[in-house]
N, C-alpha and C positions, 0 to 999 in steps of 0.2 A: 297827680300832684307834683309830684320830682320833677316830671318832664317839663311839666307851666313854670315851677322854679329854674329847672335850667335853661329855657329859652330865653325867660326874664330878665336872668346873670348877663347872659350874651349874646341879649339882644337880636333873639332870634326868634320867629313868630310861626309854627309849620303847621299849615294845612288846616287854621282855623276856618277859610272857607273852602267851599266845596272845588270851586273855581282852580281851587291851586292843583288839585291833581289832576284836572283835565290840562292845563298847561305842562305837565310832564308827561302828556301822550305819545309827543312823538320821538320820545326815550326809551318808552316800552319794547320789549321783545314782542314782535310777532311772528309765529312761525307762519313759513312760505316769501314774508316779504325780502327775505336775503336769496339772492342769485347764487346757486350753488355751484362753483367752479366748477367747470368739464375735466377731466383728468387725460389725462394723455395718452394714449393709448401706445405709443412706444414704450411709456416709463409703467406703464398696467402689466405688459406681458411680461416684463424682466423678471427673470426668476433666480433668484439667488442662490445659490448650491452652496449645502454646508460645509466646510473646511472639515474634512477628514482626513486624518493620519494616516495611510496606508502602514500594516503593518511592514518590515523590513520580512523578506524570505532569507532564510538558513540555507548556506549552501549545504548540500549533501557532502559530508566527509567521508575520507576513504575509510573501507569497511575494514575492521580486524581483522586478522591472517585466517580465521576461519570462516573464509564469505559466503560458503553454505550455510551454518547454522544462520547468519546475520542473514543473509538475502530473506530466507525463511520466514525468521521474527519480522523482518520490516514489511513484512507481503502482510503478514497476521495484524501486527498492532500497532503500524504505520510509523512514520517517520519519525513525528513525534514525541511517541513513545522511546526511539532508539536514540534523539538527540535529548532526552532527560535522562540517560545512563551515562553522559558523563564519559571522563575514563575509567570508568568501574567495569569494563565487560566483562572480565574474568569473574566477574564475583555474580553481577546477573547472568552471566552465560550459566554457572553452575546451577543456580537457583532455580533457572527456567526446565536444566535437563533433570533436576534433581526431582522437580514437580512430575516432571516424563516419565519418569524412573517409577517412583510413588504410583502412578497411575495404572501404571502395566504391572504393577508387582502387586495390583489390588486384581486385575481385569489384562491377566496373558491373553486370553480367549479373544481380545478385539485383533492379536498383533497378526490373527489367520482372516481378518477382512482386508486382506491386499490381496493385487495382483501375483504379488511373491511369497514361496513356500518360504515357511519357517517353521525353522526347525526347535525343542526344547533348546538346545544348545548354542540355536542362535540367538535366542530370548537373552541366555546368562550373560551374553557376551555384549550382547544389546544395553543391559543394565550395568555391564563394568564399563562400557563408553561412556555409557551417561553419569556415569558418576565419576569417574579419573580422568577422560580423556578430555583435551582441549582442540579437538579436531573433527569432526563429521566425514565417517565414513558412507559407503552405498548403503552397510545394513541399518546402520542410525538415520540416515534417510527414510526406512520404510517405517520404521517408528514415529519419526512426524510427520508424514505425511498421514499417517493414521491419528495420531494423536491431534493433530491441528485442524482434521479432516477436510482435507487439502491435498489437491493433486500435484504432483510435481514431476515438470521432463526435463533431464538434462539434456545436454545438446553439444556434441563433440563436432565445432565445423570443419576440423583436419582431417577426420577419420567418415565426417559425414554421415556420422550414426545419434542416436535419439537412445534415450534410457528412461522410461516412464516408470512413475509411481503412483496406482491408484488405488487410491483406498474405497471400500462397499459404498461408504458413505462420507460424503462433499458438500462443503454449504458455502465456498468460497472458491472465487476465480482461480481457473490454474495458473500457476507457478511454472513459466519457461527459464530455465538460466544457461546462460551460455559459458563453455570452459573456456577460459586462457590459461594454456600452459607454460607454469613458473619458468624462469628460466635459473639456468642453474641448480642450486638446492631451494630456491623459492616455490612455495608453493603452488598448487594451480589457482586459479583466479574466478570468481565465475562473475555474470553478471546478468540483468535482468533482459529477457529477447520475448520476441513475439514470433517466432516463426520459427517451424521443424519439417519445412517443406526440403526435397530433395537430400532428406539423410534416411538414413534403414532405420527402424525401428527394432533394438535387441530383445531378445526372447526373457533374459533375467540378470539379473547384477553379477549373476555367477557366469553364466552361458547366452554366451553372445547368438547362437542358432536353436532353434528345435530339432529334434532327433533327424537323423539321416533319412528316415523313412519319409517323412514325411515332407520333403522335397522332391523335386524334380529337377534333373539336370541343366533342363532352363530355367528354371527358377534362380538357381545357383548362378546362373550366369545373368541373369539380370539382376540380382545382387551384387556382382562382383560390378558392371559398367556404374552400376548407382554409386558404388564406394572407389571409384577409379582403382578398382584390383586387376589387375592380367590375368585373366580365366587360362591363354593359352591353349594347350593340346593337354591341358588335364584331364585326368578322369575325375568322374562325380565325386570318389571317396577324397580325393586328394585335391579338388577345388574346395570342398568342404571343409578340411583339415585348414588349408590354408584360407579361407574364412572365418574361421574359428581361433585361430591363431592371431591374425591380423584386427579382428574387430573384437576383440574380448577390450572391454571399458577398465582403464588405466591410466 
């Protein structure tokens, strides 16, 4: 009824015969009858790569004056962790020995799964570095190396000797650092190395040989060309003496 009124209005008359929608046949959509462009196949393969920000890398900054404990920490909990401490080292350096400290005054018994004897007396002494000192000695060494369990070899390339620290038990890659000797009242320097090929290997942080007996007179002297010492017309006791003298870690 609306529709018959509004064509009426304006004069417009649709599809009272049948005839008029076959005259709009060839308007109709039929699928298949449109030719579907070929695409190009140079503009098919272009593959567009998304715009990624690479992040910026942090250059590594020089370590605090104590570059044992630091070498240490940044072996253990990566970089990092050591560029979110800021300049607060003093205050995590404490926190981390302090946690060391706690650990071994719970459990003395792990500080005899090292290579190196220790002693009651070195344990007490062990816990007053860890809690006053702001320096890393040989014996605080064998404390983290136990604690982090983690091996660690220093490496003296002047003197050509090696100082290891291994604890029973290891679950991460060892630890080489090499010494640079401060100069002046500067302290010594270490840094991270791969290699302890052509230096001696010392017997303990204390005693750079094992007992006299249990050399040989060549032995001593192939020790001494390894470490460029002058064996000379020594006798064994006094090649010995002067091995022990000369490679004691300092």
């Amino acid at each position: 009824m609306n529709s018959t009124i509004h064509q009426r209005l304006h004069g417009i008359r649709l599809f009272e015969d049948p005839t008029d929608v076959e005259q709009l046949s060839p308007y109709f959509y039929i699928p298949g009858l449109i030719e579907e462009k070929a695409v190009d196949p140079r503009v098919e393969n272009i593959v567009v790569e998304p715009c990624i920000e690479k992040p910026k890398q942090k250059t590594m900054r020089p370590l605090p004056p104590d570059s044992l404990f630091w070498n240490i920490f940044i072996h253990v909990y990566g970089e990092g962790e050591f560029f979110n401490i800021g300049s607060k080292f003093t205050n995590r350096e404490w926190e981390e020995k302090n946690m060391i400290r706690t650990f071994f005054t719970t459990k003395p018994k792990e500080l005899q799964t090292t290579n190196h004897k220790i002693t009651l007396g070195n344990i007490k002494e062990m816990m007053s570095e860890y809690m006053v000192s702001t320096s890393t000695t040989l014996l605080g060494i064998i404390g983290l190396s136990v604690y982090y369990k983690l091996s660690i070899i220093l490496v003296d390339p002047e003197k050509r000797t090696h100082l290891s620290f291994l604890p029973m038990n290891t679950d991460k890659e060892t630890l080489i650092l090499i010494k640079n000797r401060g100069k002046g009242k500067a302290p010594d320097h270490y840094e991270v190395g791969d290699d302890i090929k052509d230096t001696f290997g010392l017997a303990s942080y204390i005693r750079p040989l094992r007992a006299i007996s249990t050399y040989k007179r060549s032995d001593l002297e192939e020790i001494a060309e390894l470490v460029k010492i002058d064996s000379g017309n020594k006798s064994k006791d006094e090649l010995y003496r002067t091995l022990s003298e000369q490679l004691v870690w300092k």
